[in-house]
N, CA, C and O atoms as a Maestro MAE file, in Angstrom:
{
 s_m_m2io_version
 :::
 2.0.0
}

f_m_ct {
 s_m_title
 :::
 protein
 m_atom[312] {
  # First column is atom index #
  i_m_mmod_type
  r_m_x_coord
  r_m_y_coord
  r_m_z_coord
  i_m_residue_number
  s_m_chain_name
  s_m_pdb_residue_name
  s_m_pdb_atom_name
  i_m_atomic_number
  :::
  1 25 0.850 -1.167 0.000 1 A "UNK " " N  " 7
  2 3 0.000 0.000 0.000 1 A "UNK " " CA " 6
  3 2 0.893 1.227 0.000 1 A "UNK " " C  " 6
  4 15 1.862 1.373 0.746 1 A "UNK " " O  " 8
  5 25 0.508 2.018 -0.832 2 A "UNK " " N  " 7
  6 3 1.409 3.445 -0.824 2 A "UNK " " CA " 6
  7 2 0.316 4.208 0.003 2 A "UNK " " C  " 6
  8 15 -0.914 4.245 -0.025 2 A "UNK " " O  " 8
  9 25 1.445 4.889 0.862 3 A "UNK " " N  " 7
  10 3 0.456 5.971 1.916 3 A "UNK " " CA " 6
  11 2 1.301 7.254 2.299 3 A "UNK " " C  " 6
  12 15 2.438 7.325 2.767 3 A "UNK " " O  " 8
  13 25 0.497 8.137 1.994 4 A "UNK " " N  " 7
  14 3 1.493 9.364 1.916 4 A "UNK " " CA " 6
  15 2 1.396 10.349 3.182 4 A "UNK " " C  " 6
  16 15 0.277 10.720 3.535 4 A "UNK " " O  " 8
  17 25 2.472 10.759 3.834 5 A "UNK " " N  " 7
  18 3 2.075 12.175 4.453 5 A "UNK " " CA " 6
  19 2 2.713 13.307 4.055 5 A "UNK " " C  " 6
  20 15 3.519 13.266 3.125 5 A "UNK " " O  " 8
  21 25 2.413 14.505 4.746 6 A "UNK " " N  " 7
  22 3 2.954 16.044 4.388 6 A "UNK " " CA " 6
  23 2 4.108 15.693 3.543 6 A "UNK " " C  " 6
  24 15 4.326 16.167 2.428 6 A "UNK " " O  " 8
  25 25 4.833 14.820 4.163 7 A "UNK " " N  " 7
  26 3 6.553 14.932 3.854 7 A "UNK " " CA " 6
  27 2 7.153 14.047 2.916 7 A "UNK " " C  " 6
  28 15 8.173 14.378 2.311 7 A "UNK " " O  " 8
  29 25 6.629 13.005 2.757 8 A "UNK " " N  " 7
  30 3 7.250 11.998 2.209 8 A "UNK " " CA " 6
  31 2 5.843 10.609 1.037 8 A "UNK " " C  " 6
  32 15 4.734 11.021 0.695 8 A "UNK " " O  " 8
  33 25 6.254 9.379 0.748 9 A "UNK " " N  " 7
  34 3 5.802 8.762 0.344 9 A "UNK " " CA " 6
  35 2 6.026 7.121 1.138 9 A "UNK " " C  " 6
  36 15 7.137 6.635 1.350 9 A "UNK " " O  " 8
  37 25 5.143 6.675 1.377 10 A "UNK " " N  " 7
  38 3 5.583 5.401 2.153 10 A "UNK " " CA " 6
  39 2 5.056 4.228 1.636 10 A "UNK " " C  " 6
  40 15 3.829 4.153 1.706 10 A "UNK " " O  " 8
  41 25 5.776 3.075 1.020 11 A "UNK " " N  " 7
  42 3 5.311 1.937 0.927 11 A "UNK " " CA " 6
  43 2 5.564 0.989 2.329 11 A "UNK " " C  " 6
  44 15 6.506 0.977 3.121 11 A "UNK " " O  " 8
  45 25 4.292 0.201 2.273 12 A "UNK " " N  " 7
  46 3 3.935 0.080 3.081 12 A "UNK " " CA " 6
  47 2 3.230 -2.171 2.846 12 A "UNK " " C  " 6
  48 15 2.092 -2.522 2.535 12 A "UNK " " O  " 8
  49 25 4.387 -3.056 3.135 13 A "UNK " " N  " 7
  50 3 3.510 -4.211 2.516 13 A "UNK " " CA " 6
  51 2 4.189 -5.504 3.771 13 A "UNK " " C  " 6
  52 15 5.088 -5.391 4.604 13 A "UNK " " O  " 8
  53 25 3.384 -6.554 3.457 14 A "UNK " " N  " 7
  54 3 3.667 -7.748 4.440 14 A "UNK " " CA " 6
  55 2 4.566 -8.654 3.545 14 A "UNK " " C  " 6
  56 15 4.888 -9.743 4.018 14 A "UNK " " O  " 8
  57 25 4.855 -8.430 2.724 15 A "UNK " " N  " 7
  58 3 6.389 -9.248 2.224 15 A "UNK " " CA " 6
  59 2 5.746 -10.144 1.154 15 A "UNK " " C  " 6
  60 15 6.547 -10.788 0.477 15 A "UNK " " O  " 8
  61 25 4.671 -10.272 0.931 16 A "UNK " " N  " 7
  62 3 4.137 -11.770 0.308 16 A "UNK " " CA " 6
  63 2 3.395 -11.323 -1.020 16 A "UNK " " C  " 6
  64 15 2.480 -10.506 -0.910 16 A "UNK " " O  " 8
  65 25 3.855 -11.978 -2.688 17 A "UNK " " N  " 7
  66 3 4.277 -11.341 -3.541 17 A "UNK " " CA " 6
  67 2 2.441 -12.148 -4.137 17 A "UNK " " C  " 6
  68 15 1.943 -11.668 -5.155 17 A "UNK " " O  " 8
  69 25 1.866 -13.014 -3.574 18 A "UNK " " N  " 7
  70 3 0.984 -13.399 -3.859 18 A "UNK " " CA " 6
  71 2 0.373 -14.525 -2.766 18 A "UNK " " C  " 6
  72 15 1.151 -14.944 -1.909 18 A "UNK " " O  " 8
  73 25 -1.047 -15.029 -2.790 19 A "UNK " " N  " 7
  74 3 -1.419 -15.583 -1.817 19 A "UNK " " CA " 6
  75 2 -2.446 -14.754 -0.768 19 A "UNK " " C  " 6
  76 15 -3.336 -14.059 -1.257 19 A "UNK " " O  " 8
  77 25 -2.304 -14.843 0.554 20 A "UNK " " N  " 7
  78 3 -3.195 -14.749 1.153 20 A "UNK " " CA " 6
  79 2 -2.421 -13.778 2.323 20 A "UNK " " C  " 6
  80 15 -1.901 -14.103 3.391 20 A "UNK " " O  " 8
  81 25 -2.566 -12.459 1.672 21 A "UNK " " N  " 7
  82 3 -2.084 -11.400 2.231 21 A "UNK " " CA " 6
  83 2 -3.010 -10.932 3.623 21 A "UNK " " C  " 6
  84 15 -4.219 -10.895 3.853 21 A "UNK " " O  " 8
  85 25 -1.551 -10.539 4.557 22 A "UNK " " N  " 7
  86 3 -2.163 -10.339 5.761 22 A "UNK " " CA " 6
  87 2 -2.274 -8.525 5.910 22 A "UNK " " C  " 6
  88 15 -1.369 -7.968 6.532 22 A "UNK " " O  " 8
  89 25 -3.469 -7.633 5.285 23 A "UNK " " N  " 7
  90 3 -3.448 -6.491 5.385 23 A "UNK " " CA " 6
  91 2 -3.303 -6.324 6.461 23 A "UNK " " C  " 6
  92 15 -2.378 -5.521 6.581 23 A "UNK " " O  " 8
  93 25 -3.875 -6.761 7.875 24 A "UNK " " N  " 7
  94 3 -3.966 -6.361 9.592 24 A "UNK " " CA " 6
  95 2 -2.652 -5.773 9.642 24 A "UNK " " C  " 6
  96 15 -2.588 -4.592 9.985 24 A "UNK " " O  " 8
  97 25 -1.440 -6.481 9.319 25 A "UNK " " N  " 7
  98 3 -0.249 -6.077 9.515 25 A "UNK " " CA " 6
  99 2 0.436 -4.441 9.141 25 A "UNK " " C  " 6
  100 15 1.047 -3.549 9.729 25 A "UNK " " O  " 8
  101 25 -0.091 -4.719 7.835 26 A "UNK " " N  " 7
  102 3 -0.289 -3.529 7.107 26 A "UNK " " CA " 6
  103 2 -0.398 -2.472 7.379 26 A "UNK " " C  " 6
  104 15 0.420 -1.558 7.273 26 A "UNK " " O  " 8
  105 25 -1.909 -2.469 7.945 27 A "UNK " " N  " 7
  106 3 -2.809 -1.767 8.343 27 A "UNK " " CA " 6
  107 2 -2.345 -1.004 9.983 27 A "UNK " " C  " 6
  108 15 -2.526 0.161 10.337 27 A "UNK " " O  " 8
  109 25 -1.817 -1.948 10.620 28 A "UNK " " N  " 7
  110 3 -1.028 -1.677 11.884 28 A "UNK " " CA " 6
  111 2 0.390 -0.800 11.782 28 A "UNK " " C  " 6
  112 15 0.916 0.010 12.545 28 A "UNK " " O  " 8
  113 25 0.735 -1.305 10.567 29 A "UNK " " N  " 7
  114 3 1.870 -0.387 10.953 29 A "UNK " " CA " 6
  115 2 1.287 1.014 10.446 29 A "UNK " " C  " 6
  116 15 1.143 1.925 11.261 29 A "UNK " " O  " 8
  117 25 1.009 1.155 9.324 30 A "UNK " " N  " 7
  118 3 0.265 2.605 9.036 30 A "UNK " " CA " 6
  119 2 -0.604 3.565 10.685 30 A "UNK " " C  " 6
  120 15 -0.524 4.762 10.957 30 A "UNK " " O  " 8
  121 25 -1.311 2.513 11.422 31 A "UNK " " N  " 7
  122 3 -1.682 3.579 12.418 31 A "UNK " " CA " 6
  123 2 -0.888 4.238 13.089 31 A "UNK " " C  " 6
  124 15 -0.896 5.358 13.602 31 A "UNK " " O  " 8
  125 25 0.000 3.172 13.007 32 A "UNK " " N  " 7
  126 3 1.544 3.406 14.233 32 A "UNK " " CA " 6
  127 2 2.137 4.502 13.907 32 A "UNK " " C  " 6
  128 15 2.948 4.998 14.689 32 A "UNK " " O  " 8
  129 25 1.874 5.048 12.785 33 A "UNK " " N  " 7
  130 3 2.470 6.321 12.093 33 A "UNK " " CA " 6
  131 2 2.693 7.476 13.196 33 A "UNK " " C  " 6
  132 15 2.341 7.053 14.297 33 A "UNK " " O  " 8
  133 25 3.064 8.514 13.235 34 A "UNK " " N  " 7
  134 3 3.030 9.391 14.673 34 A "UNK " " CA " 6
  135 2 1.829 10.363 13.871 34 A "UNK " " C  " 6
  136 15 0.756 10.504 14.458 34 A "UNK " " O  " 8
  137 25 1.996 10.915 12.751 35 A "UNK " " N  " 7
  138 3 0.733 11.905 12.086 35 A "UNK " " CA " 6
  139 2 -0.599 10.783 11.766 35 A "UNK " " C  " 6
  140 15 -1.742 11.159 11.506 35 A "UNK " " O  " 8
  141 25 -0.296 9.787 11.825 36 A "UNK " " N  " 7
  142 3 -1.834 9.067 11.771 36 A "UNK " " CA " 6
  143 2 -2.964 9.570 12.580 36 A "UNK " " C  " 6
  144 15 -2.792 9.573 13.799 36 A "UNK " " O  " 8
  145 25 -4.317 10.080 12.017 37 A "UNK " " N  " 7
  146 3 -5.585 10.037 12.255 37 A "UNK " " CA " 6
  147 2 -6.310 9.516 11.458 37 A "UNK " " C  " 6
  148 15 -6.281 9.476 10.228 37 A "UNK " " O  " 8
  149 25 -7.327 8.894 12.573 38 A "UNK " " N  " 7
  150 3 -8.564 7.572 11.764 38 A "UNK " " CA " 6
  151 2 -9.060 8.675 11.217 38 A "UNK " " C  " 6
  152 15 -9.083 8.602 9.988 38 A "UNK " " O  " 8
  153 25 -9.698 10.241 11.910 39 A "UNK " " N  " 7
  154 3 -10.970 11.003 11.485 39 A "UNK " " CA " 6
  155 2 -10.109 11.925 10.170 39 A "UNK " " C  " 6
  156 15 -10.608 12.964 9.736 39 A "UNK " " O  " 8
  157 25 -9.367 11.621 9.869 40 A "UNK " " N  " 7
  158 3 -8.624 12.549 8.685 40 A "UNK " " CA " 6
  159 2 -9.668 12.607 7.312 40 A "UNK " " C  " 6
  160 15 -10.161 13.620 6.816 40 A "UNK " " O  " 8
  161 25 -9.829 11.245 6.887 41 A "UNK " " N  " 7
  162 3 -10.559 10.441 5.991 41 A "UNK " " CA " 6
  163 2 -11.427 9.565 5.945 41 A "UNK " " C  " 6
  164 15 -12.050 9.597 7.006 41 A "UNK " " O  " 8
  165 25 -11.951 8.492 5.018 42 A "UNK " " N  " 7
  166 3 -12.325 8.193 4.770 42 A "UNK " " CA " 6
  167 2 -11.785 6.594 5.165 42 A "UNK " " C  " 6
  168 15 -12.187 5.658 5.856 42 A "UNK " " O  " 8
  169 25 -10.228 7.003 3.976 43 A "UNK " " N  " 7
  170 3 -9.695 5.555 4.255 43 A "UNK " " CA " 6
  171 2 -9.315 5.601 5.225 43 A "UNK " " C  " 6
  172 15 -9.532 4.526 5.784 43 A "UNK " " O  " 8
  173 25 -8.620 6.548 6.087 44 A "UNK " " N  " 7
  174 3 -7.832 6.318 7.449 44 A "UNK " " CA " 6
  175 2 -8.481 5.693 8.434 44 A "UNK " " C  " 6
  176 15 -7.951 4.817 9.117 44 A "UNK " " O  " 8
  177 25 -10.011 6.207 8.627 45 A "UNK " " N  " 7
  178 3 -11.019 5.177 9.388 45 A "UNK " " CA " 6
  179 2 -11.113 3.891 8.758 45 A "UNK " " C  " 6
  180 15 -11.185 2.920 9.511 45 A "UNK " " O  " 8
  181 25 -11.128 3.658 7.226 46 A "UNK " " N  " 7
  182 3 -11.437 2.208 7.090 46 A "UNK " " CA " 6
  183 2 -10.352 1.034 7.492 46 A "UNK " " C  " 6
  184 15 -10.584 -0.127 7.829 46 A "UNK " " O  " 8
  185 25 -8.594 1.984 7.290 47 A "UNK " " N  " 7
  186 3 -7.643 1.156 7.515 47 A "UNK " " CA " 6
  187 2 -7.810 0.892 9.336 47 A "UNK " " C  " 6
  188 15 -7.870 -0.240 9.817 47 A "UNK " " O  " 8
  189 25 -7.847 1.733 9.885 48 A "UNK " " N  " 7
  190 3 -7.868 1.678 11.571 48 A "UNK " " CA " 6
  191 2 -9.121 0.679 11.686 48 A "UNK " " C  " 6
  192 15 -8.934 -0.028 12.676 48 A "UNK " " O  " 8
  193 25 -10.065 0.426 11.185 49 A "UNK " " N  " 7
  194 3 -11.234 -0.599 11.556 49 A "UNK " " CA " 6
  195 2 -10.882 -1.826 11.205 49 A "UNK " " C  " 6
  196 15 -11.319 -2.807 11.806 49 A "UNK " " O  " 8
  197 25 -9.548 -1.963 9.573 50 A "UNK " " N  " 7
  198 3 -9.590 -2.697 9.099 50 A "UNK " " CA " 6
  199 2 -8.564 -3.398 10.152 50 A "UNK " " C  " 6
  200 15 -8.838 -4.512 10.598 50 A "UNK " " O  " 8
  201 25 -7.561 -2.825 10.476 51 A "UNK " " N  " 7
  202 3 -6.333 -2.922 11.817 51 A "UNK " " CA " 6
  203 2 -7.041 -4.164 12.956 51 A "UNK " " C  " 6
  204 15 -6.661 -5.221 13.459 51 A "UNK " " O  " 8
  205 25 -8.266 -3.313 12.989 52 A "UNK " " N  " 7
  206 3 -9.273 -4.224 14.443 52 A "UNK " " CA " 6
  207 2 -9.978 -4.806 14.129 52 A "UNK " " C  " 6
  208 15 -10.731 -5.085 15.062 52 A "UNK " " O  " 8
  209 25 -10.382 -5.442 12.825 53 A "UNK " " N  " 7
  210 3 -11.332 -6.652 12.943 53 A "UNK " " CA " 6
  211 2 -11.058 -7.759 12.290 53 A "UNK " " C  " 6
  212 15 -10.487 -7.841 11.202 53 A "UNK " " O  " 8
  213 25 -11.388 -8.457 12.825 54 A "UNK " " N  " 7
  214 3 -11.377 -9.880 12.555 54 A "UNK " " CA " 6
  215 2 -11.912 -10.441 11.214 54 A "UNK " " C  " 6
  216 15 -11.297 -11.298 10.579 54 A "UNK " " O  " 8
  217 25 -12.581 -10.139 10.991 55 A "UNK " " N  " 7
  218 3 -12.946 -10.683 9.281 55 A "UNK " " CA " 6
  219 2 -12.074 -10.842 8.227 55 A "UNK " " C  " 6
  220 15 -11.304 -10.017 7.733 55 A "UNK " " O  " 8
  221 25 -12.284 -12.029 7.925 56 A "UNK " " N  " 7
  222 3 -10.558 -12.464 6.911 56 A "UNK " " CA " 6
  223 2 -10.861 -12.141 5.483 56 A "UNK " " C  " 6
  224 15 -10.091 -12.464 4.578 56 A "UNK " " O  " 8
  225 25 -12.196 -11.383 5.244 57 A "UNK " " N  " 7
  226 3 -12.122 -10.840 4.071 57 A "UNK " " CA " 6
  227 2 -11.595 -9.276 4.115 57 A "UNK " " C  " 6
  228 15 -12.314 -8.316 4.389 57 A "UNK " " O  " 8
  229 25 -9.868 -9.205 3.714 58 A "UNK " " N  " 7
  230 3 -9.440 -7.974 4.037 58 A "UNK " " CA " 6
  231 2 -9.438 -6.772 2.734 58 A "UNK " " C  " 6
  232 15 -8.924 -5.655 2.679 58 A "UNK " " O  " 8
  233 25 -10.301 -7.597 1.690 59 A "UNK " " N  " 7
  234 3 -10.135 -6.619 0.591 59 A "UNK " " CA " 6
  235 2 -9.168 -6.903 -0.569 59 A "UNK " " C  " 6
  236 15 -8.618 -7.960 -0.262 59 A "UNK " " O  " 8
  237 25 -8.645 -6.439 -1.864 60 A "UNK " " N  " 7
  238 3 -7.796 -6.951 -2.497 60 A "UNK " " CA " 6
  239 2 -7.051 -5.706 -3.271 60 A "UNK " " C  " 6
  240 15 -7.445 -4.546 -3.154 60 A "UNK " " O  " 8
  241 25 -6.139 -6.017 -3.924 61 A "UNK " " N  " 7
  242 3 -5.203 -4.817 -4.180 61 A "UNK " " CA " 6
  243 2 -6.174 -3.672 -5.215 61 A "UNK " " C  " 6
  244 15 -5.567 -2.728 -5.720 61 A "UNK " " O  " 8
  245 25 -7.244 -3.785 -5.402 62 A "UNK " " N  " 7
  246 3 -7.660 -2.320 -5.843 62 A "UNK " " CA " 6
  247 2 -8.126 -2.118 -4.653 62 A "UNK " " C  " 6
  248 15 -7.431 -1.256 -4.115 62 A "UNK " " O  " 8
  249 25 -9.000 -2.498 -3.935 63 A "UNK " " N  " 7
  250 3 -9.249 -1.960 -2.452 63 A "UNK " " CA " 6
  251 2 -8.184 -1.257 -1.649 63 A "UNK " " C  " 6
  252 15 -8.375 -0.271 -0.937 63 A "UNK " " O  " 8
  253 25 -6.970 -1.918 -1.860 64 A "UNK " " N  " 7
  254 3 -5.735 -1.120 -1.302 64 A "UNK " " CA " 6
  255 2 -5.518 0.219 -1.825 64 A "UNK " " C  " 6
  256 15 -5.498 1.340 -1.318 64 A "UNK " " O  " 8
  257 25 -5.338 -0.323 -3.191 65 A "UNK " " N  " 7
  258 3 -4.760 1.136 -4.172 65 A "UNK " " CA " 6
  259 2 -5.812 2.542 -4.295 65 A "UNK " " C  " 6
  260 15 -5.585 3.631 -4.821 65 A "UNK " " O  " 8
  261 25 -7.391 1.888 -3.381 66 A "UNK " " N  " 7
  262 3 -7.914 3.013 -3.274 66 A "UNK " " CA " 6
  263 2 -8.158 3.819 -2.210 66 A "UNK " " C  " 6
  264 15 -8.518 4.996 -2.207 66 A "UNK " " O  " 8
  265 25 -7.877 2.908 -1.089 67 A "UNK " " N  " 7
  266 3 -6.956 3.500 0.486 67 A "UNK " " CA " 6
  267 2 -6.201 4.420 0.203 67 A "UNK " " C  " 6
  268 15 -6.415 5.548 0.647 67 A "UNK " " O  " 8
  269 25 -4.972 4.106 -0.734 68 A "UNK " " N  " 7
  270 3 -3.910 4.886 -0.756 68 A "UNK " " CA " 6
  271 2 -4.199 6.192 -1.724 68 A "UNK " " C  " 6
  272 15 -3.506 7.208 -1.681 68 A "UNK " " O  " 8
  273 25 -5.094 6.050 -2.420 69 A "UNK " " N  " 7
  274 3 -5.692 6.990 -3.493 69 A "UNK " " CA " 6
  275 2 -6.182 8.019 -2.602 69 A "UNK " " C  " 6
  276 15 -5.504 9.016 -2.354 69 A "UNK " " O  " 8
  277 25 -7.692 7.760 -1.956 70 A "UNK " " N  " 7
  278 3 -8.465 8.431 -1.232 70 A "UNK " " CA " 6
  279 2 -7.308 9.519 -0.471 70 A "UNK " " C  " 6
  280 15 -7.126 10.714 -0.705 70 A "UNK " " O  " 8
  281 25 -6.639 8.641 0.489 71 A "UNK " " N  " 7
  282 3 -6.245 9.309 1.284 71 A "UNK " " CA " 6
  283 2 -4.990 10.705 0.928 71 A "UNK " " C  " 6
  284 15 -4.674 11.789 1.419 71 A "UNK " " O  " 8
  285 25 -4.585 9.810 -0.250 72 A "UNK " " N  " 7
  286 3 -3.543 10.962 -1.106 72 A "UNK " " CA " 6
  287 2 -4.292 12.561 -1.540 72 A "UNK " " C  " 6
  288 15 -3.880 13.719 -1.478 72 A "UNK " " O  " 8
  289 25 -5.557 11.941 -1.986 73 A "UNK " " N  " 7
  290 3 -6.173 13.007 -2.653 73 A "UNK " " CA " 6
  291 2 -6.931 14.106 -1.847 73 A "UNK " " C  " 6
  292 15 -7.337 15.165 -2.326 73 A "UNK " " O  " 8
  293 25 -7.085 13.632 -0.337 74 A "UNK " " N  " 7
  294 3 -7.638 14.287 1.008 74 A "UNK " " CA " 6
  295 2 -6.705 15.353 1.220 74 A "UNK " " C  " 6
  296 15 -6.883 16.571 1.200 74 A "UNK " " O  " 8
  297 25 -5.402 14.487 1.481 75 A "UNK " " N  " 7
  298 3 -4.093 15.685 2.116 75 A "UNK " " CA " 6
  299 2 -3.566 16.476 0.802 75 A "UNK " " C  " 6
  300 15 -3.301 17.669 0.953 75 A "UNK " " O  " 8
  301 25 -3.446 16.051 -0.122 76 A "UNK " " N  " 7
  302 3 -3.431 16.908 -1.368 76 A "UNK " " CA " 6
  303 2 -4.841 18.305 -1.154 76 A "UNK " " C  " 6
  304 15 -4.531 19.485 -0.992 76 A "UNK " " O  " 8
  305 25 -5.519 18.083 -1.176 77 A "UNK " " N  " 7
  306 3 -6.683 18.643 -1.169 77 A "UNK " " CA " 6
  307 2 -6.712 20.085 -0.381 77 A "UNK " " C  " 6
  308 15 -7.074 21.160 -0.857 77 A "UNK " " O  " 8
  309 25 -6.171 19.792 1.131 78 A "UNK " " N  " 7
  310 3 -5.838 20.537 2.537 78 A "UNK " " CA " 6
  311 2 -4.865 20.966 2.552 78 A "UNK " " C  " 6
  312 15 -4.469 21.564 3.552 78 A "UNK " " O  " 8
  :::
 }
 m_bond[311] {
  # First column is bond index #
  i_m_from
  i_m_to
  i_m_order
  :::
  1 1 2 1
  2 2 3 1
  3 3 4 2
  4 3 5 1
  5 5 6 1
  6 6 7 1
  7 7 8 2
  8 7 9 1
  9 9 10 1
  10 10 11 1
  11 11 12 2
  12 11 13 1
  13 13 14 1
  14 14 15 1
  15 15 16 2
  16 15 17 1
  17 17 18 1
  18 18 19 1
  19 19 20 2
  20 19 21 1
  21 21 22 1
  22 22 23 1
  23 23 24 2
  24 23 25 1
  25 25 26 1
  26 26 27 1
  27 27 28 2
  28 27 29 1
  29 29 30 1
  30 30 31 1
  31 31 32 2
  32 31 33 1
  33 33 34 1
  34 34 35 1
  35 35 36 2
  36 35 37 1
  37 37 38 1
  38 38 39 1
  39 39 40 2
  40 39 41 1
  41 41 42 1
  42 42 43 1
  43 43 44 2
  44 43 45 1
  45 45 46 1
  46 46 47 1
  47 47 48 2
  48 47 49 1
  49 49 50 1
  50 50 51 1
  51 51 52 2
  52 51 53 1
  53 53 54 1
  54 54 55 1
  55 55 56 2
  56 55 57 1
  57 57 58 1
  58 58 59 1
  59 59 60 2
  60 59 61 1
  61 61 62 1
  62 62 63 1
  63 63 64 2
  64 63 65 1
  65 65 66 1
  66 66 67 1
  67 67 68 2
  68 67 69 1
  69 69 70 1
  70 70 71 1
  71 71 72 2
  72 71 73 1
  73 73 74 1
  74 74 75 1
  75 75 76 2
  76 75 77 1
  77 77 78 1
  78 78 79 1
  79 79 80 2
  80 79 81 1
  81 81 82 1
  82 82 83 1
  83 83 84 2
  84 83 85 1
  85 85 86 1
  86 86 87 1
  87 87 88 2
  88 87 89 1
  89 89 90 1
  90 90 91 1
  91 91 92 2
  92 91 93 1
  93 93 94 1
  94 94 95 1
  95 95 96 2
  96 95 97 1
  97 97 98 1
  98 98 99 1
  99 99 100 2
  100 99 101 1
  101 101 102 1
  102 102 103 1
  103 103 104 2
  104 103 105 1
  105 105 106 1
  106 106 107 1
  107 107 108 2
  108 107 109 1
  109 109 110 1
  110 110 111 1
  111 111 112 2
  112 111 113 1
  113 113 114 1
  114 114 115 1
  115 115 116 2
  116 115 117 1
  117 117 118 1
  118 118 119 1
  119 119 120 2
  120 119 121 1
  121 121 122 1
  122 122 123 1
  123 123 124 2
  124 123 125 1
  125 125 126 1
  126 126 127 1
  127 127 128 2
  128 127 129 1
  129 129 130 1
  130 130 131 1
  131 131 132 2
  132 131 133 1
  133 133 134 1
  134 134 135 1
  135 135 136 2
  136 135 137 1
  137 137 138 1
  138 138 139 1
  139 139 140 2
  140 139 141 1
  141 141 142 1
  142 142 143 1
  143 143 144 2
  144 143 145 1
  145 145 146 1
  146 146 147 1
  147 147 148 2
  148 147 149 1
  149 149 150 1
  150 150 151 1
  151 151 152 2
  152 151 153 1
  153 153 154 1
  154 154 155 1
  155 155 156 2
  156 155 157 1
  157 157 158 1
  158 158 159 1
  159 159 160 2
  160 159 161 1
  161 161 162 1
  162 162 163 1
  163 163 164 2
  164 163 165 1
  165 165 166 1
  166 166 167 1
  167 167 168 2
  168 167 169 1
  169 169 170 1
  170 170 171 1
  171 171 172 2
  172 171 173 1
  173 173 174 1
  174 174 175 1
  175 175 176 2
  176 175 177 1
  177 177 178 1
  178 178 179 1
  179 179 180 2
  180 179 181 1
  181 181 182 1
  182 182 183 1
  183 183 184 2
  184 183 185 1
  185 185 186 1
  186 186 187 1
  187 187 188 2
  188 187 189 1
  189 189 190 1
  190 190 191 1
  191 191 192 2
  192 191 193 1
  193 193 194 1
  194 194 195 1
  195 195 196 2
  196 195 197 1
  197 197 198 1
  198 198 199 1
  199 199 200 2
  200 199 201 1
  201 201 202 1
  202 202 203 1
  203 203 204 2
  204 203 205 1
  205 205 206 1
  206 206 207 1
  207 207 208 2
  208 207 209 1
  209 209 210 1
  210 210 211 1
  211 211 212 2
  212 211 213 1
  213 213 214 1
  214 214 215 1
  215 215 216 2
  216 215 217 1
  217 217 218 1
  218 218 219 1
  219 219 220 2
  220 219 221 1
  221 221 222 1
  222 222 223 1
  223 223 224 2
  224 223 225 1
  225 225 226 1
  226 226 227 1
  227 227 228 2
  228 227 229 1
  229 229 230 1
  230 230 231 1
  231 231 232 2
  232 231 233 1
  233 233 234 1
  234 234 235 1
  235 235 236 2
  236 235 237 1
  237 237 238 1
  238 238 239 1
  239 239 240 2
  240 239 241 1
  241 241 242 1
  242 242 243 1
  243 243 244 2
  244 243 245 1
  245 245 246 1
  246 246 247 1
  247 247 248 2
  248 247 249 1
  249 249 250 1
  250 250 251 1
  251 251 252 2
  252 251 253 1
  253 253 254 1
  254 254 255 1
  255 255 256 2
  256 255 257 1
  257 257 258 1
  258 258 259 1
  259 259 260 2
  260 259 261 1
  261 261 262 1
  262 262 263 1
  263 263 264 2
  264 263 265 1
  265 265 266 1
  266 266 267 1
  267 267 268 2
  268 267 269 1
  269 269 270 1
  270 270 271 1
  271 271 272 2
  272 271 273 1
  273 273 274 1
  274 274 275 1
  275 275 276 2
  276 275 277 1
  277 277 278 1
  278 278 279 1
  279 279 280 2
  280 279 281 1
  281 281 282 1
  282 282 283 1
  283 283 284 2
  284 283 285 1
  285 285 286 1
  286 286 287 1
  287 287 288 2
  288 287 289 1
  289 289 290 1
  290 290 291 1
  291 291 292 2
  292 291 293 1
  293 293 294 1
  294 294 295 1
  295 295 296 2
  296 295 297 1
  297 297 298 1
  298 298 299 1
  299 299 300 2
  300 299 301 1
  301 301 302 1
  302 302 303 1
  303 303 304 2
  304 303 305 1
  305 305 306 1
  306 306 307 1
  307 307 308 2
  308 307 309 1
  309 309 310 1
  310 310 311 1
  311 311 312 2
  :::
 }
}
């Protein structure tokens, strides 16, 4: 997942080039961010919900690429 703040560009992935990707991980380290807020966006709440729940349907790489979209186009925006 590419996830951007003020300053920089961050990729952001669990190592695994195909298969049964563990976004939670993902998703965890992105909150861990120090400028991370869930209420920023859209996606930032969906990744922080996605962080905490349990449901092993985590979405698939356009779902990702539109995390990273949304949220690009928010702080671009501001």
């Amino acid at each position: 997942m590419k996830y951007t703040t003020s300053d920089k560009y961050i990729l952001v992935r669990n190592g695994q080039r195909k298969g049964n990707y563990n976004l939670s991980e993902v998703c965890e380290e992105i909150v861990n961010f120090s400028s991370f807020n869930k209420t920023h966006c859209w996606a930032d709440k969906y990744i922080a919900d996605l962080r905490d729940s349990t449901d092993i349907n985590r979405g698939n790489p356009s779902t990702w690429a539109s995390l990273g979209i949304e949220h690009h186009i928010v702080l671009c925006a501001e």
